[in-house]
N, C-alpha and C positions, 0 to 999 in steps of 0.2 A: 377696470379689471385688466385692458392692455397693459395699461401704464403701472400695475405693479408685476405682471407677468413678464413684461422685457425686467423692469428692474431686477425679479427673483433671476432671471437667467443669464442676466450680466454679474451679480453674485455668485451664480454659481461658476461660472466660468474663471473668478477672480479665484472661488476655492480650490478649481482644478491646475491651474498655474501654480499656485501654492502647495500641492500636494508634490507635484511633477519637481518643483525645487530641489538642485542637488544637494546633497549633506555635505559637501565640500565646500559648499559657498558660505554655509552657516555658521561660522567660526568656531565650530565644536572643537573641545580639544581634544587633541592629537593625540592621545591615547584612546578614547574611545572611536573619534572618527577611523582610527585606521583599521580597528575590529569592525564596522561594519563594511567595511571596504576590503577587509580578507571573507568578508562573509558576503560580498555582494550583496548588500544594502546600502543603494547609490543615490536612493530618495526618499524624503518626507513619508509618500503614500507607502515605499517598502515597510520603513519602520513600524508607522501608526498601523498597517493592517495587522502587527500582529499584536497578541496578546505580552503584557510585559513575562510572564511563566514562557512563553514562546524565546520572547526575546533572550531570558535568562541561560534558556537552554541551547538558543542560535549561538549566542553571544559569550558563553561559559562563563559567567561574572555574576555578580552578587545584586538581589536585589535593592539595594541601596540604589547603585551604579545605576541598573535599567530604567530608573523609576527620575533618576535624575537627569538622562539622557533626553527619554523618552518626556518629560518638560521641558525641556529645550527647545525639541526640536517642535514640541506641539506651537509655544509660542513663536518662535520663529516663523511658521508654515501656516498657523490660521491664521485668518483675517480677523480684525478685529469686528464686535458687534456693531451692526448699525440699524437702526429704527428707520423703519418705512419713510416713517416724516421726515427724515434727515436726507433720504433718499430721493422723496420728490420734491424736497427743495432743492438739493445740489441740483436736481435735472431742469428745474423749474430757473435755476440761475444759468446755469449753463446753456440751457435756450437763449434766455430771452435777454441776458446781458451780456453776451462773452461776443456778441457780432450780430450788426443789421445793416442791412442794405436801408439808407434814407430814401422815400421816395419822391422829394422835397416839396411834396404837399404838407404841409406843417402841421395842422388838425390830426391826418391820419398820421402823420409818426409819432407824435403826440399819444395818441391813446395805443398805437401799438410801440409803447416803449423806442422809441429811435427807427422803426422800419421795419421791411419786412424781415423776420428771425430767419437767421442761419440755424442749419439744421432738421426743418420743419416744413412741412409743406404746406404752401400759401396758393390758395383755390380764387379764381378770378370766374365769377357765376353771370352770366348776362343773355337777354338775346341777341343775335345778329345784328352788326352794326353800333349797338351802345357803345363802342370804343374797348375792349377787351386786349383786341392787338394794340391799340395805341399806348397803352397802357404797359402793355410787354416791351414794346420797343426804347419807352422812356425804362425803365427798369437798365433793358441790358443796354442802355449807351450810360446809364451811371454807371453800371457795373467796371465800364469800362474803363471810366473818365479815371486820368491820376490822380493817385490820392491826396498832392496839394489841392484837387480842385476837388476834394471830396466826396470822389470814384472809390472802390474798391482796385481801381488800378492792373485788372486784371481780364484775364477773356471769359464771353459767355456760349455757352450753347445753345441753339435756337430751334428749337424740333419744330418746324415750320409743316403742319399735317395739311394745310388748305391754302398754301401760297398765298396765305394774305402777308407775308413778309416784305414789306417796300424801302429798300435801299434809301431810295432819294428821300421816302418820307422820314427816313432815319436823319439824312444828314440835313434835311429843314427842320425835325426837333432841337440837333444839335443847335443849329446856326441860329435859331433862335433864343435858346435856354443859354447857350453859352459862346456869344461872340466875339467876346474878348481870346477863346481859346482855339473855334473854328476857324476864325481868319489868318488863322497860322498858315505858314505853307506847310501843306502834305499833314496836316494834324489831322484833316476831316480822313484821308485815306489811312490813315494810322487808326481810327476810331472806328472805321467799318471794317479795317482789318483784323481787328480781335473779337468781332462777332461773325461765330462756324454756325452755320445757317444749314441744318438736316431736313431732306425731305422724303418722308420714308412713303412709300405709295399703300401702304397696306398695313393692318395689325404684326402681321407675320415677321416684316420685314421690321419694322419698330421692334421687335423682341430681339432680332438678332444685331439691332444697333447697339442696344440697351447695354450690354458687355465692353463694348467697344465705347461708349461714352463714361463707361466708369474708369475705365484706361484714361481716357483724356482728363478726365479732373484731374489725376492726378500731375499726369504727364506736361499738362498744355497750360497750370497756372488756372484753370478755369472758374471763377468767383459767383458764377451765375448759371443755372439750368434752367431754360421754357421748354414747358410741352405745350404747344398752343395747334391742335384743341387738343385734350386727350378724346375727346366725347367722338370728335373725328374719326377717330381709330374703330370703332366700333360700331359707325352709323350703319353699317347696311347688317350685323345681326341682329337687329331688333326695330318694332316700326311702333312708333306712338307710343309706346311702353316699356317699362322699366328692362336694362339691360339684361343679358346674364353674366351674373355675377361669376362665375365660375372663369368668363372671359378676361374677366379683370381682375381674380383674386391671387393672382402671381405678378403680375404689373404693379398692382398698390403697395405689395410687400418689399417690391426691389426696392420702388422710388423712393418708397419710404428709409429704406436700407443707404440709399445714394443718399438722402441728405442725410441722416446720419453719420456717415463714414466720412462725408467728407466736408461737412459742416458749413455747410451753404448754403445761400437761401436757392430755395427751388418752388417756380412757381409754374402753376400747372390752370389753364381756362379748362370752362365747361359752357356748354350749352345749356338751355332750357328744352323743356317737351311739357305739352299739357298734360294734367294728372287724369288718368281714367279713372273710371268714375267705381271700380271695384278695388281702388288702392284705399286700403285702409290703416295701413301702418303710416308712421310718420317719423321722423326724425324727432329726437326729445326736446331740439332745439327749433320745431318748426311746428309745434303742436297746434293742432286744430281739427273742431268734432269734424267727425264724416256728414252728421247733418249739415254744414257748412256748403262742404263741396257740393253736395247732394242737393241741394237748396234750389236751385234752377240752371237753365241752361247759360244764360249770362254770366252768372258766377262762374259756372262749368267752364267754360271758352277762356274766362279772362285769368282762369289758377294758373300760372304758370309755377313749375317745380325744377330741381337740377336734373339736370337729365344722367347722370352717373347715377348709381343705387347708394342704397343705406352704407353700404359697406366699403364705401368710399368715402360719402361722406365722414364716417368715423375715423376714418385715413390723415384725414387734413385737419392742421390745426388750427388755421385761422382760413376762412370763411369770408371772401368780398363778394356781393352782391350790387350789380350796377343795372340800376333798372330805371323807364324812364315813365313819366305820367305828364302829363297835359302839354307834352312836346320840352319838359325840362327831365335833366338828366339827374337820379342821386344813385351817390356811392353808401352802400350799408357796412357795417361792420357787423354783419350776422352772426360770427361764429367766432369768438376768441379767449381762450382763458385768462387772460389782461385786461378787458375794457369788455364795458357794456352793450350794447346794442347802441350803436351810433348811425345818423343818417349824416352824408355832407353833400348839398349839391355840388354840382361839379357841372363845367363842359368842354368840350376840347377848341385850342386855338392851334397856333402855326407851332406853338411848342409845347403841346403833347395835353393833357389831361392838367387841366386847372380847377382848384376847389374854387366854390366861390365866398364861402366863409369860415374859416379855421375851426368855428363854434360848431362840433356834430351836435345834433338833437338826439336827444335817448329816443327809443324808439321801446312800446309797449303793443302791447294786444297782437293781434292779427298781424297788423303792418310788419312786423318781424319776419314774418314767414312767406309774405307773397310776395311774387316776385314780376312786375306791370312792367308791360310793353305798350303803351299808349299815349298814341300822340305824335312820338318822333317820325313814322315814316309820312305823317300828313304834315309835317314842320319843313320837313327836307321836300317833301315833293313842293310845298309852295313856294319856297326859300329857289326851286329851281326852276320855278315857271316866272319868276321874280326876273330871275336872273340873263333868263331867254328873254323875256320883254324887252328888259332892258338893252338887250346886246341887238335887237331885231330894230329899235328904234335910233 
């Protein structure tokens, strides 16, 4: 129902440009254009409001004349018919083939057609630590990289809400992924210098950047938007429980409005929050009975849900889930109009976020919609007691 109400209103906007059209631009001939231009009738909409008896009497001519005029000018100034269908395919082409950012994990551009889509917002869902940023920062240093080396060649924006942003660890993805092109001189300072790093301290203050980064897409060449987190922005209104949505129902409309307008991919993390146990609604894409939840308190502990509401979720068009179970990490493709429900493990090395098998697994049932944190922080603490051992001996 979004997705034909934008259509209906970009329609009708196409009718109002067409109404507004002057009658001079229309090649009318020059006998009648200049009767409506001694009559002050200077556009499409003067004409068609009136009745052709109207116009006969404005115009003091024959109705032959008005009647041939006034189809003229109709053809000229309407838009031709177009079918819904016709509608959500141009859109549906124009997403997802006209520009993507590769994220040269092969599997996932694979089933997301070449990358993440320009235009659309791309949701990165994890808890703490799963790698969320690591996964941002590879993003905006392709974003950056020239486009011989098959960057977008251009600068990103980096809404850094929780200074998890690390410089060095940028230019170790780089110098890893690509050091045939890091070991340039002053190429690594050329790469971090077209990534603009914002840190807004507060919701408040995020709102009044938001005007001023649409300025910069245009202005500064900018190929790439992160908001890492947005969930940030809004942690201390709400505790254990779903946002209010009223705080974010002007944020999701801009963002969405910025990739839009300026046709880039724009990627946006979120956090997790466990699901209280009187939520009963559910995303259409994350269906599961409330006896489920309700089932015991183990289950209860271990639902992890997106911590943004419904009305975000419906915001984003494609949907990454990175969640971790028996101390290995998988990437979901939860939510996409392109590709199915995909799982790919992954884990991260010295240069960023690596699949470990290009082959996603469809994913059915439940596993769709949960989202497990288990394991990883007992992986890392041993892996660091490992580590002290060793360094002590």
């Amino acid at each position: 129902m979004v997705e034909y109400t934008t259509l209906v209103h970009r329609h009708t906007e196409r009718e109002r440009e067409m109404a507004n059209k002057l009658l001079s631009e229309m090649g009318l001939p020059k006998s009648i254009a200049n009767v409506f231009a001694a009559r002050n009738l200077l556009t499409a909409k003067d004409v068609l409001s009136l009745t052709e008896f109207e116009l006969m009497e404005v115009l003091d001519v024959g109705l032959a004349e008005v009647t041939s005029a006034v189809a003229q000018v109709s053809e000229i100034a309407c838009p031709p018919y177009q079918t819904v269908l016709f509608l959500l395919e141009q859109r549906i082409k124009n997403e997802f083939y006209s520009g993507h950012l590769p994220t040269r994990l092969k599997g996932l551009d694979e089933v997301l057609c070449g990358g993440i889509p320009f235009g659309v917002l791309t949701e990165l869902v994890g808890p703490a630590g799963i790698g969320k940023t690591q996964f941002c920062m590879k993003l905006s240093l392709l974003a950056s990289l020239p486009a011989k080396f098959g960057g977008l060649d251009g600068r990103v924006i980096y809404v850094d809400v929780e200074s998890k942003f690390s410089s060095r660890r940028l230019i170790e993805i780089g110098v890893n992924s690509f050091p045939e092109l890091f070991h340039m001189e002053g190429m690594a300072q050329e790469m971090a210098g077209r990534i603009l790093v914002l840190k807004p301290a507060s919701l408040a203050e995020f709102t009044e950047s938001l005007q001023q980064i649409k300025v910069s897409l245009l202005q500064h060449e900018v190929k790439l938007l992160v908001i890492d987190s947005m969930t940030a922005l809004v942690s201390g209104e709400f505790e254990q429980g779903p946002p209010k949505q009223h705080l974010l129902g002007w944020h999701i409309s801009f963002i969405k409005s910025l990739a839009e307008f300026s046709q880039i991919p724009v990627v946006v993390t979120n956090q997790v929050r466990s699901q209280s146990r009187n939520e009963v609604s559910q995303y259409c894409f994350q269906a599961q009975s409330r006896d489920d939840i309700l089932e015991g308190p183990a289950t209860f502990d271990s639902h992890l849900v997106p911590a943004l509401g419904i009305h975000w979720a419906h915001a984003v068009t494609i949907r990454l889930v990175l969640e971790a179970k028996s101390g290995e990490r998988f990437m979901k493709v939860a939510k996409s109009p392109i590709s199915p429900p995909l799982v790919f493990p992954f884990n991260i090395t010295s240069s960023g976020i690596s699949l470990l098998t290009d082959a996603g697994v469809e994913m059915t049932g439940p596993q769709i919609n949960t989202i497990r944190n288990q394991g990883l922080f007992l992986t890392f603490l041993t892996a660091s007691i490992l580590s002290w051992v060793v360094f002590m001996h």
